[in-house]
PDB file of N, CA, C and O in Angstrom:
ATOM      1  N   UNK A   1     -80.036 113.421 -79.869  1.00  0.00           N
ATOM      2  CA  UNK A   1     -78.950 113.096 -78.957  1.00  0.00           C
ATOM      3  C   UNK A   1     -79.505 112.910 -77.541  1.00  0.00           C
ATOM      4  O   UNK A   1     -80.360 113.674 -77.094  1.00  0.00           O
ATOM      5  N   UNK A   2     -79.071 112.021 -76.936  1.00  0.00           N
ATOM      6  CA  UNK A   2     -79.631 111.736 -75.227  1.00  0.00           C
ATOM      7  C   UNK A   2     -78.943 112.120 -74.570  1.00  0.00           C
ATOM      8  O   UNK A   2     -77.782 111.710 -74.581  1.00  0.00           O
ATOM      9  N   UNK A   3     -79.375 113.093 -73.697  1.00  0.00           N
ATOM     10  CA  UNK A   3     -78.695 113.561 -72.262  1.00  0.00           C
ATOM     11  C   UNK A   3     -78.544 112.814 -71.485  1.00  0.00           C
ATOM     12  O   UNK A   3     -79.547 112.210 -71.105  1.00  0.00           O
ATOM     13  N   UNK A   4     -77.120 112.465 -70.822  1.00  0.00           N
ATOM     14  CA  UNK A   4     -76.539 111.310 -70.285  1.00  0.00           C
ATOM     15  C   UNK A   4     -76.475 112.459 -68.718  1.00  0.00           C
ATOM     16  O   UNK A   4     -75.671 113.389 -68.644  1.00  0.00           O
ATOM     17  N   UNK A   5     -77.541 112.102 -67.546  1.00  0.00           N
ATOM     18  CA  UNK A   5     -77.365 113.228 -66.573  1.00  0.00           C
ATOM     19  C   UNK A   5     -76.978 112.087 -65.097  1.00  0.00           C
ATOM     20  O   UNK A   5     -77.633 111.068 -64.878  1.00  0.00           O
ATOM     21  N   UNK A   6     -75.965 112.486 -64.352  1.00  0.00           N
ATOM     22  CA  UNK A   6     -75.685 111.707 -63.315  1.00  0.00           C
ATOM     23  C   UNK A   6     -76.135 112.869 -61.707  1.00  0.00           C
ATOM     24  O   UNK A   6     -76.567 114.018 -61.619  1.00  0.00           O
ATOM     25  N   UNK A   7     -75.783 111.905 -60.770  1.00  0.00           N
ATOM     26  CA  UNK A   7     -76.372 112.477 -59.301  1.00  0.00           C
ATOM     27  C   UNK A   7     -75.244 114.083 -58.893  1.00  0.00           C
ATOM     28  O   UNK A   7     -75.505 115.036 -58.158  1.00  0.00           O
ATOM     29  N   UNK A   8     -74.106 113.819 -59.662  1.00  0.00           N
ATOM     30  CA  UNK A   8     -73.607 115.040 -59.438  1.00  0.00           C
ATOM     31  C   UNK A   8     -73.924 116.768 -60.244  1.00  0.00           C
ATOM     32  O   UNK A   8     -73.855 117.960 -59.943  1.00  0.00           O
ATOM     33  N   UNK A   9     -74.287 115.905 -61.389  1.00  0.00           N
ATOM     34  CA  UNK A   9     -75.479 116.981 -62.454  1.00  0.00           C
ATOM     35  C   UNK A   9     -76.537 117.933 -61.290  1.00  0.00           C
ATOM     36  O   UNK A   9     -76.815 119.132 -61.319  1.00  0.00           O
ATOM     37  N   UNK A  10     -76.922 116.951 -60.399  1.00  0.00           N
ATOM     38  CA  UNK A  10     -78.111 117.086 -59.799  1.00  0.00           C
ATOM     39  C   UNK A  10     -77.993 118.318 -58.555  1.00  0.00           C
ATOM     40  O   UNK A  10     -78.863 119.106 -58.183  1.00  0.00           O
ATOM     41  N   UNK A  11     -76.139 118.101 -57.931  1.00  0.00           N
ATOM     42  CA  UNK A  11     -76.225 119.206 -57.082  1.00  0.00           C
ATOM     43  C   UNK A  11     -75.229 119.513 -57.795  1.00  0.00           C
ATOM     44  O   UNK A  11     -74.167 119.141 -57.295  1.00  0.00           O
ATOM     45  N   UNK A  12     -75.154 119.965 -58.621  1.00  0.00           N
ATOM     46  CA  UNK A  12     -74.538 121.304 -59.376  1.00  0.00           C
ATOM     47  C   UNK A  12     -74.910 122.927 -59.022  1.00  0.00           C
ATOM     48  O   UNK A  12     -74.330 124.013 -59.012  1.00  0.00           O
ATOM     49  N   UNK A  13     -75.866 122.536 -58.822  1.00  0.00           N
ATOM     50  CA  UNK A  13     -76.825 123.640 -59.057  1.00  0.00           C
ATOM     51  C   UNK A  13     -77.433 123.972 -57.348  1.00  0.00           C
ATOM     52  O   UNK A  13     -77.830 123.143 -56.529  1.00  0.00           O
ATOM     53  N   UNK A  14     -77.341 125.293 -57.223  1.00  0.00           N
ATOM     54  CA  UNK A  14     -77.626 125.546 -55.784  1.00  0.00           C
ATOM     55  C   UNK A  14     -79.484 125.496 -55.961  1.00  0.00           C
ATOM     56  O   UNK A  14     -80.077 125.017 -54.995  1.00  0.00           O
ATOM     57  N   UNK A  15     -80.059 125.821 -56.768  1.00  0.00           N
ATOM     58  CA  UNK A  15     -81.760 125.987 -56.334  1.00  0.00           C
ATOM     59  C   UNK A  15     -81.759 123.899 -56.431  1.00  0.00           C
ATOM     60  O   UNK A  15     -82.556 123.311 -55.700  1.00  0.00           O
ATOM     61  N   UNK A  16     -80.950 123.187 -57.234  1.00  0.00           N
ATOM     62  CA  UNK A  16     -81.480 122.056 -56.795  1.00  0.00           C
ATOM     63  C   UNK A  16     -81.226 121.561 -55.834  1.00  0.00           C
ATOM     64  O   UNK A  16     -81.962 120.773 -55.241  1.00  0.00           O
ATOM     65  N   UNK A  17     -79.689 122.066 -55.341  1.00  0.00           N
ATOM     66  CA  UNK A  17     -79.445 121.412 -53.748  1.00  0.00           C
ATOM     67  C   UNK A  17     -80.650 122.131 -52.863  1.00  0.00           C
ATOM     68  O   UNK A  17     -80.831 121.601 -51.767  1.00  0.00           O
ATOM     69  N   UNK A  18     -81.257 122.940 -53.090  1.00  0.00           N
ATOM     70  CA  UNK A  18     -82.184 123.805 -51.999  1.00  0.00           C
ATOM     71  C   UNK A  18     -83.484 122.709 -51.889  1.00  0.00           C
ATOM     72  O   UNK A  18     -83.806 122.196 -50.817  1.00  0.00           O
ATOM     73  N   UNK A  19     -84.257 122.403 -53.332  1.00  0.00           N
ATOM     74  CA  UNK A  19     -84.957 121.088 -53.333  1.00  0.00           C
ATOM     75  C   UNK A  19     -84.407 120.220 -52.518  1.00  0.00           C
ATOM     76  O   UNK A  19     -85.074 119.872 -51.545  1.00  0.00           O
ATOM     77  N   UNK A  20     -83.409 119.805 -52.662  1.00  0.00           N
ATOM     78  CA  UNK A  20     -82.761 118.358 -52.459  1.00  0.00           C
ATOM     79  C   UNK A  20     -83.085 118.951 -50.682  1.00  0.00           C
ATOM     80  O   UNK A  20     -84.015 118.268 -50.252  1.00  0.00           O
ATOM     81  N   UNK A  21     -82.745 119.674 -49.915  1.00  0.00           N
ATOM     82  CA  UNK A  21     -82.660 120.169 -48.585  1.00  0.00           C
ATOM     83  C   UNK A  21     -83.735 119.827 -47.890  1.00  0.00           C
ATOM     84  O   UNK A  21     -83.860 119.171 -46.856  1.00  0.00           O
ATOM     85  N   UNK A  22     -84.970 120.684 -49.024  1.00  0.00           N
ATOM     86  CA  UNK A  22     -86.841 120.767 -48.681  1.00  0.00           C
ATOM     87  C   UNK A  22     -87.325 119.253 -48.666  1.00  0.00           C
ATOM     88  O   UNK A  22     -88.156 118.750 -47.910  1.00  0.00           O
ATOM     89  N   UNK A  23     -86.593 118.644 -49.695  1.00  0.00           N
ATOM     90  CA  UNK A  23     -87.102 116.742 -49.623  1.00  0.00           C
ATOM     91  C   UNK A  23     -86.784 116.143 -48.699  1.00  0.00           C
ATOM     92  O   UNK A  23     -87.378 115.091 -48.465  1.00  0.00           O
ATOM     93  N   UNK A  24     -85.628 116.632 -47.747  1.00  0.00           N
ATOM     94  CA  UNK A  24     -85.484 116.119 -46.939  1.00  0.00           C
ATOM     95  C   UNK A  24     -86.208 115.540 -45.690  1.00  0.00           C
ATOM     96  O   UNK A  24     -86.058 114.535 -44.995  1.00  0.00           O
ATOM     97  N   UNK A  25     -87.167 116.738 -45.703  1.00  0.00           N
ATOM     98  CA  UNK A  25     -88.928 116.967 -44.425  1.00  0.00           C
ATOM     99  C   UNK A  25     -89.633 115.635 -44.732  1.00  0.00           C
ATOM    100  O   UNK A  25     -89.970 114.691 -44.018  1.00  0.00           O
ATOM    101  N   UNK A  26     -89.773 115.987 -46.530  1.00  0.00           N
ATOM    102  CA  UNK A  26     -90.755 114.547 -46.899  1.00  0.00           C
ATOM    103  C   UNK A  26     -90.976 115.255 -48.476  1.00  0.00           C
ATOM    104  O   UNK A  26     -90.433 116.173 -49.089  1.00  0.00           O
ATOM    105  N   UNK A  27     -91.956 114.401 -48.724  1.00  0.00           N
ATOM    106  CA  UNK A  27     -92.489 114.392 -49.973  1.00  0.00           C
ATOM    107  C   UNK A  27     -93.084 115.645 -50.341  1.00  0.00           C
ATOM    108  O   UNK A  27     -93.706 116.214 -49.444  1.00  0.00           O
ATOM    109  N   UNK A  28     -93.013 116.388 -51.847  1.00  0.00           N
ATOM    110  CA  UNK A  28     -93.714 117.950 -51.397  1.00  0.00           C
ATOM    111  C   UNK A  28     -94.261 117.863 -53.460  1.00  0.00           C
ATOM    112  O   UNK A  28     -93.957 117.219 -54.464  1.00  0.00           O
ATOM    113  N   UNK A  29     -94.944 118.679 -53.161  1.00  0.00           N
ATOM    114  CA  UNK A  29     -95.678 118.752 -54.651  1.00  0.00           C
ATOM    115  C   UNK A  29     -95.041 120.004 -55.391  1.00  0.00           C
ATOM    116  O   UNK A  29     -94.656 120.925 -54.670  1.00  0.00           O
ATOM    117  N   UNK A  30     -94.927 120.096 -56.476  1.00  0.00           N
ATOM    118  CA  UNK A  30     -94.357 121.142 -57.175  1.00  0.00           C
ATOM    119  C   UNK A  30     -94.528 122.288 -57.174  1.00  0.00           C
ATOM    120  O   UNK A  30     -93.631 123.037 -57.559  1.00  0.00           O
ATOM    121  N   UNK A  31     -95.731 122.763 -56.741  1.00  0.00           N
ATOM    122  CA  UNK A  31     -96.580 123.637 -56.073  1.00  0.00           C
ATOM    123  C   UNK A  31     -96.125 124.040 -54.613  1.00  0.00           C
ATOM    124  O   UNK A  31     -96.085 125.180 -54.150  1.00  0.00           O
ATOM    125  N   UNK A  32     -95.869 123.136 -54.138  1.00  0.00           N
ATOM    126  CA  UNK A  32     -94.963 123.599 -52.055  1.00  0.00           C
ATOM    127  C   UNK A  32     -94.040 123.553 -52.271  1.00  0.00           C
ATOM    128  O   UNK A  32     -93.218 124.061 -51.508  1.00  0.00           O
ATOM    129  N   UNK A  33     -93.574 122.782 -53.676  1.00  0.00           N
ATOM    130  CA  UNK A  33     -91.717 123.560 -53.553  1.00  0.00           C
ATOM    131  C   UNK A  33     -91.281 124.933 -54.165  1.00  0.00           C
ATOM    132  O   UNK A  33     -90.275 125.547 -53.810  1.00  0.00           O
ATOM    133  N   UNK A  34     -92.297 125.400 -55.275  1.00  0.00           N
ATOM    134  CA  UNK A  34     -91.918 126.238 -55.832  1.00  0.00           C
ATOM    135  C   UNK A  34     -92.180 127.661 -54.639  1.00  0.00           C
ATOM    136  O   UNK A  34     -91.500 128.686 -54.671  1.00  0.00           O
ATOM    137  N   UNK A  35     -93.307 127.400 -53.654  1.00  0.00           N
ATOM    138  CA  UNK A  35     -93.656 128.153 -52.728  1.00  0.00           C
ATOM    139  C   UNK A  35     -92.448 129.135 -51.857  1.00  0.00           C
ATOM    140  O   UNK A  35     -92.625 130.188 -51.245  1.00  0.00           O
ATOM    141  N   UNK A  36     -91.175 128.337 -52.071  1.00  0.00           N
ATOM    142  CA  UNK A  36     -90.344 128.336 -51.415  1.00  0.00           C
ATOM    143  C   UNK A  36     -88.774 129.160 -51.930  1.00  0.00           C
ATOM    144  O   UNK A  36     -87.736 129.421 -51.321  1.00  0.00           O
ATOM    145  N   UNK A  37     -89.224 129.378 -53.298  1.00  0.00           N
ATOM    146  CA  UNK A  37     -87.960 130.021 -54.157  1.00  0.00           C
ATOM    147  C   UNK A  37     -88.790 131.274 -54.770  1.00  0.00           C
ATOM    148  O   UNK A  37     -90.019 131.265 -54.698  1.00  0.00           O
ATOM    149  N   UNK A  38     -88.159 132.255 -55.320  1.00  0.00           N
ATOM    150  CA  UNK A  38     -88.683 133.376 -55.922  1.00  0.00           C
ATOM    151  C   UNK A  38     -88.729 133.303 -57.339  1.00  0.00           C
ATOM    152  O   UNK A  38     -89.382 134.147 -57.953  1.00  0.00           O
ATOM    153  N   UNK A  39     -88.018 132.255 -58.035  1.00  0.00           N
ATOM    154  CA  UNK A  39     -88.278 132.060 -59.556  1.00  0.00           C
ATOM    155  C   UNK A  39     -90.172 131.318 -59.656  1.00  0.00           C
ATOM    156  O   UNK A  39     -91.066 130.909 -58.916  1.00  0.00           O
ATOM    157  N   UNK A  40     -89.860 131.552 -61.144  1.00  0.00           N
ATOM    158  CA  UNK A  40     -91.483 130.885 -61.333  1.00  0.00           C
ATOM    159  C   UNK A  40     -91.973 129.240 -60.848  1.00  0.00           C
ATOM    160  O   UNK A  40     -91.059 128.664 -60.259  1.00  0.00           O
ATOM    161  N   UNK A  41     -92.681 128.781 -60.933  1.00  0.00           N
ATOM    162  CA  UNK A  41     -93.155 127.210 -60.534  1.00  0.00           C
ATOM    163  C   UNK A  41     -92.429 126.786 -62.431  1.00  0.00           C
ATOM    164  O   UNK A  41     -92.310 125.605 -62.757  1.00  0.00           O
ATOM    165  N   UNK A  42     -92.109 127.733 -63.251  1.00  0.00           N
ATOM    166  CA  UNK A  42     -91.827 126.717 -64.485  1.00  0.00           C
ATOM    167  C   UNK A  42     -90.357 126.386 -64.403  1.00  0.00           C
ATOM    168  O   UNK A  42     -89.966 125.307 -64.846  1.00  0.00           O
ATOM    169  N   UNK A  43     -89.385 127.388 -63.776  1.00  0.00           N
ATOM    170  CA  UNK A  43     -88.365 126.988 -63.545  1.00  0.00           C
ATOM    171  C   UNK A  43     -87.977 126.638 -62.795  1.00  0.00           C
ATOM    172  O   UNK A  43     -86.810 126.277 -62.951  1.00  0.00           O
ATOM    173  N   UNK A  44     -88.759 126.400 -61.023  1.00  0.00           N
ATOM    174  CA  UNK A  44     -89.005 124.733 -60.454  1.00  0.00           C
ATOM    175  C   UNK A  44     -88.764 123.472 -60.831  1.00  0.00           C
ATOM    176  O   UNK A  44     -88.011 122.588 -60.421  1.00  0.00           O
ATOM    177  N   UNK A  45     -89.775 123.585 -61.936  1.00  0.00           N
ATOM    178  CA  UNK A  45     -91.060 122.887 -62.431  1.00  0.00           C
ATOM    179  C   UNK A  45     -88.888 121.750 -63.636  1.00  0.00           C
ATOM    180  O   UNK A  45     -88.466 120.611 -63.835  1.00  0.00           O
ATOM    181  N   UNK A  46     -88.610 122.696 -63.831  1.00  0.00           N
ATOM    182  CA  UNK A  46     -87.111 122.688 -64.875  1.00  0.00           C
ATOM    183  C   UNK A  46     -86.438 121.546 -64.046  1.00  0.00           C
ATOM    184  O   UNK A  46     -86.279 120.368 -64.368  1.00  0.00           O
ATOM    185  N   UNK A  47     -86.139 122.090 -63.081  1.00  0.00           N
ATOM    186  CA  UNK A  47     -85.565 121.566 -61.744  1.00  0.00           C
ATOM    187  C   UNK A  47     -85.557 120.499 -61.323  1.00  0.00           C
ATOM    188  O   UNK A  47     -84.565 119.804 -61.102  1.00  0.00           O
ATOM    189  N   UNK A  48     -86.661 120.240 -61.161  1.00  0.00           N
ATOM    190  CA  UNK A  48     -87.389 118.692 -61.043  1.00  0.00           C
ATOM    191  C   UNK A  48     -87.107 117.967 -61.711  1.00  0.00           C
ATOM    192  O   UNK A  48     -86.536 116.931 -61.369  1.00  0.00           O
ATOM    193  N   UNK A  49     -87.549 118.398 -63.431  1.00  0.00           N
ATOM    194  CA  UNK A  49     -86.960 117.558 -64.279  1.00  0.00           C
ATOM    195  C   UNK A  49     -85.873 116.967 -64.216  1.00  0.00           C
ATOM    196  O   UNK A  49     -85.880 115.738 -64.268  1.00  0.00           O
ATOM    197  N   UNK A  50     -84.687 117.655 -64.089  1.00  0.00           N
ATOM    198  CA  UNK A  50     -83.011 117.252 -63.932  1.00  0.00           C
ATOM    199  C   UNK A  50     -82.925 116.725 -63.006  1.00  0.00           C
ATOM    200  O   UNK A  50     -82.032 115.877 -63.001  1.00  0.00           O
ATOM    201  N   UNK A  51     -83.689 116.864 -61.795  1.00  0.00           N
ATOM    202  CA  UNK A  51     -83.383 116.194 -60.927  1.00  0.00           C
ATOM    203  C   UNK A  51     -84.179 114.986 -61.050  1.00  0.00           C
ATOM    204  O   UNK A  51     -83.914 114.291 -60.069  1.00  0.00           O
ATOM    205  N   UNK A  52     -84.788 114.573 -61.581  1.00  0.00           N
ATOM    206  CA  UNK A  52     -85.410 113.161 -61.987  1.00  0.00           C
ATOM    207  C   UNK A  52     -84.919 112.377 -62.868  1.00  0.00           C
ATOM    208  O   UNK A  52     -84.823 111.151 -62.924  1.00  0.00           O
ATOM    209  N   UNK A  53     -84.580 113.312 -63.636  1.00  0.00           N
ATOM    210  CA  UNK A  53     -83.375 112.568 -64.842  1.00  0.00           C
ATOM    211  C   UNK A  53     -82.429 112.158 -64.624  1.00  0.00           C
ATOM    212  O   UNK A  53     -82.040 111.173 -65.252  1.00  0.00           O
ATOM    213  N   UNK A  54     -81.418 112.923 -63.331  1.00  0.00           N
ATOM    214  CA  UNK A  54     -80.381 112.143 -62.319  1.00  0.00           C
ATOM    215  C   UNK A  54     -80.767 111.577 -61.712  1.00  0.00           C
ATOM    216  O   UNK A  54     -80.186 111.644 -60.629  1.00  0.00           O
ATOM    217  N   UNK A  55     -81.917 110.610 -61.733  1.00  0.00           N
ATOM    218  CA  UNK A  55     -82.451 109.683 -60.467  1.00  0.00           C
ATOM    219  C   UNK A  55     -82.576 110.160 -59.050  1.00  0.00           C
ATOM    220  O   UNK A  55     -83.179 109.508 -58.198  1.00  0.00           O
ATOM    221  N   UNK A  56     -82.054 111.192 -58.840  1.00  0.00           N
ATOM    222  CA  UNK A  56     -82.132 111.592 -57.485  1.00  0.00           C
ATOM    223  C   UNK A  56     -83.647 111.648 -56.479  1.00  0.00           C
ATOM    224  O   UNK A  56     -83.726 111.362 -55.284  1.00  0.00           O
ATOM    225  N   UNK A  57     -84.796 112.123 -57.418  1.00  0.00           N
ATOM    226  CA  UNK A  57     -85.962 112.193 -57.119  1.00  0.00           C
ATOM    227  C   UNK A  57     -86.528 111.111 -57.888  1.00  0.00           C
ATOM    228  O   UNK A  57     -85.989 110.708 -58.918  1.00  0.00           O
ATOM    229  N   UNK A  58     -87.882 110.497 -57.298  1.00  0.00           N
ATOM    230  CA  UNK A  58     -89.140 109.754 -57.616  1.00  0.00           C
ATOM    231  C   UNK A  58     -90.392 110.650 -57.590  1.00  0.00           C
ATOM    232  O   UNK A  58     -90.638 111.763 -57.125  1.00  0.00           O
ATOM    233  N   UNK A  59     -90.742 110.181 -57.935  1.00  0.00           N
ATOM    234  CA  UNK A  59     -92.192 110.790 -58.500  1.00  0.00           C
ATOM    235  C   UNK A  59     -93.262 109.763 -57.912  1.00  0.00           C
ATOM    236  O   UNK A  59     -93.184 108.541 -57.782  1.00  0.00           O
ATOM    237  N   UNK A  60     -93.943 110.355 -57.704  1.00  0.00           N
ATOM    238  CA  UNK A  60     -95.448 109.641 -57.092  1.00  0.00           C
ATOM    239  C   UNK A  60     -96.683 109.923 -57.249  1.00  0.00           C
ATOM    240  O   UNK A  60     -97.006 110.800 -56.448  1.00  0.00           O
ATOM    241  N   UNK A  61     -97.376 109.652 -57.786  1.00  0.00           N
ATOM    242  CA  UNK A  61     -98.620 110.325 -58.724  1.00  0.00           C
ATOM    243  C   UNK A  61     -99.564 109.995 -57.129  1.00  0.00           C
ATOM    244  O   UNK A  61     -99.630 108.806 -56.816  1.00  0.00           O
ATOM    245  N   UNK A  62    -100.125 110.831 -56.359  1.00  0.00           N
ATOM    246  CA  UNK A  62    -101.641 110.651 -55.568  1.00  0.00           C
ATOM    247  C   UNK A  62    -102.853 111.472 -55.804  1.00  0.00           C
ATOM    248  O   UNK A  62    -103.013 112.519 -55.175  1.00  0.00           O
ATOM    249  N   UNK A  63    -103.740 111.041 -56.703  1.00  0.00           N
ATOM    250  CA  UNK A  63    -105.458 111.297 -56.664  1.00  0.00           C
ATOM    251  C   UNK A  63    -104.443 112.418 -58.293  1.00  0.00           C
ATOM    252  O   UNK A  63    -103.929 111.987 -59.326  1.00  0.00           O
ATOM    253  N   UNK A  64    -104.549 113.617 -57.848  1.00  0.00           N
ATOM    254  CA  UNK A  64    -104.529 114.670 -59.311  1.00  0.00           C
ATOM    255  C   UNK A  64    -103.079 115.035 -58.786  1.00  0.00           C
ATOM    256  O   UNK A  64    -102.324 115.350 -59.706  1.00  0.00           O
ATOM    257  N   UNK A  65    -102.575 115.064 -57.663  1.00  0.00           N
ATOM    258  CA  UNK A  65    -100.937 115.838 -57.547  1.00  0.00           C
ATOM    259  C   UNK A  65     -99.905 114.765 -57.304  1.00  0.00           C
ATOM    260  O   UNK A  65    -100.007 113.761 -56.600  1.00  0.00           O
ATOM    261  N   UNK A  66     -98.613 115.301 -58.233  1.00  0.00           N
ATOM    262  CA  UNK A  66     -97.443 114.316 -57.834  1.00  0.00           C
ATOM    263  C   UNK A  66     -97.023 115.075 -56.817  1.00  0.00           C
ATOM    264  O   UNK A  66     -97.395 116.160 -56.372  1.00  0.00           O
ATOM    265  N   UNK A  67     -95.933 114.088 -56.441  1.00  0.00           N
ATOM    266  CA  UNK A  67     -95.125 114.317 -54.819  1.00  0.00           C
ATOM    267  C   UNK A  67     -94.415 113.853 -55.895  1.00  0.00           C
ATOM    268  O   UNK A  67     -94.761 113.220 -56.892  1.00  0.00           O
ATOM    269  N   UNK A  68     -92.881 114.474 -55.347  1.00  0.00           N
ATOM    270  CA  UNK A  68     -91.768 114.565 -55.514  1.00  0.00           C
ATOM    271  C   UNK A  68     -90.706 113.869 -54.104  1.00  0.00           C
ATOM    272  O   UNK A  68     -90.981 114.437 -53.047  1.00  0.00           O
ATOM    273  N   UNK A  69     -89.917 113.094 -54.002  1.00  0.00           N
ATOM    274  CA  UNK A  69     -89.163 112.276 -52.761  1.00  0.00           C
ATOM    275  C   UNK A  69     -88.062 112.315 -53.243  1.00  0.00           C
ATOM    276  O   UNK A  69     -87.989 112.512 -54.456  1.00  0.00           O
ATOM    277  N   UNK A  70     -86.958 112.158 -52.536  1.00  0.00           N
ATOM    278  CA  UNK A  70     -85.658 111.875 -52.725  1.00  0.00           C
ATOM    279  C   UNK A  70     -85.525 110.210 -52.840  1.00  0.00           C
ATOM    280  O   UNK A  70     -86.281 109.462 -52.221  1.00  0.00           O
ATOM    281  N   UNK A  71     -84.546 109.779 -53.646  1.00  0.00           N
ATOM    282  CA  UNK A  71     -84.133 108.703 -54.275  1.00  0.00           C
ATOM    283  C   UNK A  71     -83.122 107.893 -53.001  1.00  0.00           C
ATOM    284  O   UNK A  71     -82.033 107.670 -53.528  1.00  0.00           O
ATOM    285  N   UNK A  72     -83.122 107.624 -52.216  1.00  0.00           N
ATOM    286  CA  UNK A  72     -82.071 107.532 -51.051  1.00  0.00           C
ATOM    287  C   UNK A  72     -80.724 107.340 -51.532  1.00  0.00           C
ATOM    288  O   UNK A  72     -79.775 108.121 -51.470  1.00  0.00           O
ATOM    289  N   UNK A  73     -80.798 105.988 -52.101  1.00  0.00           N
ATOM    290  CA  UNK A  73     -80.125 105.324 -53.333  1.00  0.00           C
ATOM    291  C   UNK A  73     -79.076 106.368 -53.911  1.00  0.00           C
ATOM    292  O   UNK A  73     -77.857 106.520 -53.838  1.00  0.00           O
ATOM    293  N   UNK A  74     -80.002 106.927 -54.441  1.00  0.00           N
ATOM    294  CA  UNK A  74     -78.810 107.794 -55.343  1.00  0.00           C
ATOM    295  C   UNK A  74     -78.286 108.786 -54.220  1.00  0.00           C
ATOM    296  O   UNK A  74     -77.360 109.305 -54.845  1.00  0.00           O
ATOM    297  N   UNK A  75     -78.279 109.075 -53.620  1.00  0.00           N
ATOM    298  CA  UNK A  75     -77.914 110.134 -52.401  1.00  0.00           C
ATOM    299  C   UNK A  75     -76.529 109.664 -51.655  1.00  0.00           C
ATOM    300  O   UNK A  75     -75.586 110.369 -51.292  1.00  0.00           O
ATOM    301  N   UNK A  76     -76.771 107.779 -51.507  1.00  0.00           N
ATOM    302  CA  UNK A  76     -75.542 107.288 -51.100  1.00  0.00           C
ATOM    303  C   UNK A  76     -74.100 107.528 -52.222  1.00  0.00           C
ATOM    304  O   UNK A  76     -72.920 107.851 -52.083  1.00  0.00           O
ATOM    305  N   UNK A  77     -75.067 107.132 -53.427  1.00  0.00           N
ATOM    306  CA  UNK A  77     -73.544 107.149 -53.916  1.00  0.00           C
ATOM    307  C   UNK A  77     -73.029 108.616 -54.214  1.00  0.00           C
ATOM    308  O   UNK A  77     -71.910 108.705 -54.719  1.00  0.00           O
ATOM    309  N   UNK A  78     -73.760 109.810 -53.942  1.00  0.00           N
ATOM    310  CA  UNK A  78     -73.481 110.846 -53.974  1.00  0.00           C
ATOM    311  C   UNK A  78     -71.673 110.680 -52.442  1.00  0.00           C
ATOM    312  O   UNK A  78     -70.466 110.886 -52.570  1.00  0.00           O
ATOM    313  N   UNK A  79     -72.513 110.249 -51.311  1.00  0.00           N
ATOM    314  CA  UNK A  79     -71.897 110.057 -50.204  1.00  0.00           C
ATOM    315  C   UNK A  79     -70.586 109.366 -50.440  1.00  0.00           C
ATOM    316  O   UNK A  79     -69.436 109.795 -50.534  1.00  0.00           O
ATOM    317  N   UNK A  80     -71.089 108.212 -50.505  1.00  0.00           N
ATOM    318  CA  UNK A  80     -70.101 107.216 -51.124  1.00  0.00           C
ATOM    319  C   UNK A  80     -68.405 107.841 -51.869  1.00  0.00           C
ATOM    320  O   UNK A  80     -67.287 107.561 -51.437  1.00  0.00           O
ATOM    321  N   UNK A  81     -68.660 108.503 -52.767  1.00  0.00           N
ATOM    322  CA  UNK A  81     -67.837 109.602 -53.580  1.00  0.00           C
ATOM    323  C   UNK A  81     -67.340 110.457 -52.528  1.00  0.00           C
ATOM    324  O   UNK A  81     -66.140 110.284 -52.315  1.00  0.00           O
ATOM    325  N   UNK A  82     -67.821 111.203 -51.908  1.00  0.00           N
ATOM    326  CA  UNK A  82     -67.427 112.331 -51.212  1.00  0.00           C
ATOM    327  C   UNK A  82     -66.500 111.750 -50.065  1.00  0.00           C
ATOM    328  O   UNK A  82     -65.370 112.169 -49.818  1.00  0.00           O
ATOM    329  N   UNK A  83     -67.144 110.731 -49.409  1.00  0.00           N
ATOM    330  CA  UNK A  83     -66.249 110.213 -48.253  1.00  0.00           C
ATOM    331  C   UNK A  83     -64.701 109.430 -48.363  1.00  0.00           C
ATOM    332  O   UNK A  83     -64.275 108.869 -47.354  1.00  0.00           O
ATOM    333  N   UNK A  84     -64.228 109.425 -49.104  1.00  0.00           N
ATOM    334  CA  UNK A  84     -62.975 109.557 -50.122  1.00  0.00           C
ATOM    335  C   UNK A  84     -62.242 110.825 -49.559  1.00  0.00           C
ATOM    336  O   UNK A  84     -61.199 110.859 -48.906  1.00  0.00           O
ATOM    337  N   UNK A  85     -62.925 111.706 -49.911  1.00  0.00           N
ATOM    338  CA  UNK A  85     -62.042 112.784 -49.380  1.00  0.00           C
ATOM    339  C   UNK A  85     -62.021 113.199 -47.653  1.00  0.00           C
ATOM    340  O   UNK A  85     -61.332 113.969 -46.984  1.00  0.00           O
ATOM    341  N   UNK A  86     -63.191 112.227 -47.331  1.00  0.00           N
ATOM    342  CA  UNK A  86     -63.447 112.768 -45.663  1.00  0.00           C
ATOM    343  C   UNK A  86     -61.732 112.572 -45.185  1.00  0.00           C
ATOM    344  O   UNK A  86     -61.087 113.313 -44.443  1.00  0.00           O
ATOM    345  N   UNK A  87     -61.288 111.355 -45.869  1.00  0.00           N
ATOM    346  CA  UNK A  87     -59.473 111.025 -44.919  1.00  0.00           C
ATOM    347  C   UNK A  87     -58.520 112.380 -45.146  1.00  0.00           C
ATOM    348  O   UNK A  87     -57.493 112.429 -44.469  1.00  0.00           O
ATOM    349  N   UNK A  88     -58.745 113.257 -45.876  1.00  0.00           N
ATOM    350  CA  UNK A  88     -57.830 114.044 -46.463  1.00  0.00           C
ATOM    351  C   UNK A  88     -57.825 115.257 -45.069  1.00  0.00           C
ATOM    352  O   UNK A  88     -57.096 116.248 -45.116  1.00  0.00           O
TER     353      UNK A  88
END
């Protein structure tokens, strides 16, 4: 069965909005993000995944370490959605 995961999947979850926060600086390796939470680098490491699977993040392979970036793209239509309710 295929997991059908969208950009709201992505901040569901408070340790991924915390990623989503840290990407904001710039690009960071799985290793400087996990630096930053008290769970392990594997359930980081989890994190990432979903959040790549919602498109939200890109991946960037340089020399032996990926970087991890935010998707801009998908961030708008996160926006996009929300600002709907900004009139309320």
């Amino acid at each position: 069965m295929e997991v059908r995961r969208d950009a709201f999947q992505a901040i569901a979850d408070s340790t991924r909005r915390a990623i989503i926060a840290l990407l904001t600086i710039g690009a960071m390796t799985p290793n400087a993000l996990a630096e930053h939470f008290d769970s392990s680098r594997q359930a980081v490491s989890k994190h990432l995944k979903i959040l790549t699977e919602c498109e939200v993040l890109k991946q960037e392979q340089q020399g032996r370490e990926i970087y991890y970036h935010l998707d801009i793209d998908k961030m708008k239509v996160i926006d996009q959605w929300i600002s709907q309710f900004r009139k309320i």
